[in-house]
C-alpha positions in Angstrom: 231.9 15.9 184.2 229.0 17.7 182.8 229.9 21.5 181.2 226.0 22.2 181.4 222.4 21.1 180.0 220.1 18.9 177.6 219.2 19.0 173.9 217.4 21.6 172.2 215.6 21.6 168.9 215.5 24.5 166.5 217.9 26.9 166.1 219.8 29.1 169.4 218.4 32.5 169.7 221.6 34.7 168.4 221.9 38.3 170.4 221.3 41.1 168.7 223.7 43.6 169.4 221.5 46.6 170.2 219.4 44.1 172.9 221.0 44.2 176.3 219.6 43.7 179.2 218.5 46.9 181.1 221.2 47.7 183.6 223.8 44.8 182.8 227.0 45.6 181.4 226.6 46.6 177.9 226.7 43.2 175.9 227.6 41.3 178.7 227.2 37.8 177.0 226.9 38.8 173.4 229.1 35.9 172.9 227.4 33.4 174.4 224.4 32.5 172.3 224.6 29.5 170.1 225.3 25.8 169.7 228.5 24.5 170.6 231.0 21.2 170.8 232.1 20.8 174.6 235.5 19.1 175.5 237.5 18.1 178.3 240.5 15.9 179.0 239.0 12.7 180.3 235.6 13.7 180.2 232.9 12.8 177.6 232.4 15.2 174.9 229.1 16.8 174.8 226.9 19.5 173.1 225.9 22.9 174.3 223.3 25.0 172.9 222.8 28.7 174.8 219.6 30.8 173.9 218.6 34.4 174.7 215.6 36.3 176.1 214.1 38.1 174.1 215.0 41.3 176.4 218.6 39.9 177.2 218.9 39.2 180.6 218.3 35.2 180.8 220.4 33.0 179.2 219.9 29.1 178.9 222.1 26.5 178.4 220.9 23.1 177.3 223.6 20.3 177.6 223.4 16.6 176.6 226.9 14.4 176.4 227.1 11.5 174.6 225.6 9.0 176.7 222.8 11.3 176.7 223.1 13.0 180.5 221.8 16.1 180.6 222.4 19.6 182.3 220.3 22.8 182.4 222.3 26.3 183.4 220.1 29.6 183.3 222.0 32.8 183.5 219.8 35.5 184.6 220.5 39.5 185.3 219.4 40.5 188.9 218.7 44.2 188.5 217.9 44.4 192.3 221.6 43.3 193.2 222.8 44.3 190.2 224.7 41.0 189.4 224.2 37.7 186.9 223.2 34.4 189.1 223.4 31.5 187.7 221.3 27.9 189.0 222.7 24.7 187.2 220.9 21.4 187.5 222.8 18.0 187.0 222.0 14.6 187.2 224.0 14.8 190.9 222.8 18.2 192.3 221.4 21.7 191.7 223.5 24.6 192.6 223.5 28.3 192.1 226.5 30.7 192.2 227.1 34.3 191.3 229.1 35.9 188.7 231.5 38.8 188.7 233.1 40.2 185.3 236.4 40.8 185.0 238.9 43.2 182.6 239.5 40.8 180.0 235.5 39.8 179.4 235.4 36.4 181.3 232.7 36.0 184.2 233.4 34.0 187.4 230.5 32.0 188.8 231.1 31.3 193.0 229.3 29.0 194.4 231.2 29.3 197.5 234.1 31.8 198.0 236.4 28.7 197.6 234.7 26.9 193.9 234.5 28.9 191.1 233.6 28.2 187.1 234.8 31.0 185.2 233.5 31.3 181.4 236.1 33.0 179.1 235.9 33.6 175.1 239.1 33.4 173.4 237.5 34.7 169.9 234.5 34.5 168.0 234.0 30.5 168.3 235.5 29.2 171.2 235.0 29.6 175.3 237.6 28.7 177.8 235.5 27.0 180.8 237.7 26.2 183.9 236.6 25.1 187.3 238.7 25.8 190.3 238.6 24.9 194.0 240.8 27.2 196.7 241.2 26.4 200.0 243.1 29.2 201.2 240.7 32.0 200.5 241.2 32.7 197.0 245.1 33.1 197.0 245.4 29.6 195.1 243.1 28.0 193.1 243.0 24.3 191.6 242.6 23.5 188.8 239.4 20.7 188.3 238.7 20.6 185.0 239.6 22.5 181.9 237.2 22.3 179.0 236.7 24.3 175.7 233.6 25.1 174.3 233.8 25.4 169.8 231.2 27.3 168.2 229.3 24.7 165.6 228.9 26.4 162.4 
């Protein structure tokens, strides 16, 4: 299982706090920027390194594990429909999916109304990144995999 993207040289692109995108939620991913340890139960581990636009509205994830498979996410602010959308390209497939916040500062990424990956920071250095199936139109959801991104310092 593959958390998201390939190798990047040089140094993530850190967020300034006064940039935000025009007409996302204030800081939306402020959080997000940076290199980062992936894990999973009974997956490979992997590395994640996120950069920034220089106006805040794409983000881009470049994810290598350690046989060397890569994934590319780009997170991008749709000021048309007012929303993040997100495209992810594996080794298996390209999909894109469409994120909605919620109270406690995660973001949920649906591909479908039934698969969701849902990005939520815990503090300062770690993510919580679950994916879920529900085949009963949201009411339960399944867990697939449950990883934990660590901020490398």
């Amino acid at each position: 299982m593959i958390g998201s993207a390939a190798p990047h040289s040089g140094q993530a692109l850190i967020l300034a706090p006064h940039t935000t995108c025009p007409g996302a939620p204030a800081a939306a991913f402020h959080w997000w920027p940076g290199t980062w340890d992936y894990s999973t139960p009974g997956y490979d581990p992997a590395r994640s390194t996120v950069t920034v636009s220089d106006d805040g509205c794409t983000f881009t994830e470049e994810f290598v594990d350690i046989h060397q498979q890569r994934q590319h996410t780009t997170i991008q602010y749709d000021a048309t429909a007012r929303r993040w959308q997100r495209v992810v390209v594996d080794p298996f497939r390209t999909y894109r999916s469409t994120g909605v916040f919620a109270a406690d500062g995660s973001i949920a990424f649906y591909e479908t109304p039934g698969d969701r990956e849902t990005y939520r920071p815990t503090d300062a250095d770690h993510v919580h990144f679950i994916g879920e199936k529900s085949t009963d139109g949201g009411k339960t959801w399944r867990v697939l995999f449950d990883a934990t991104y660590t901020r490398r310092r």
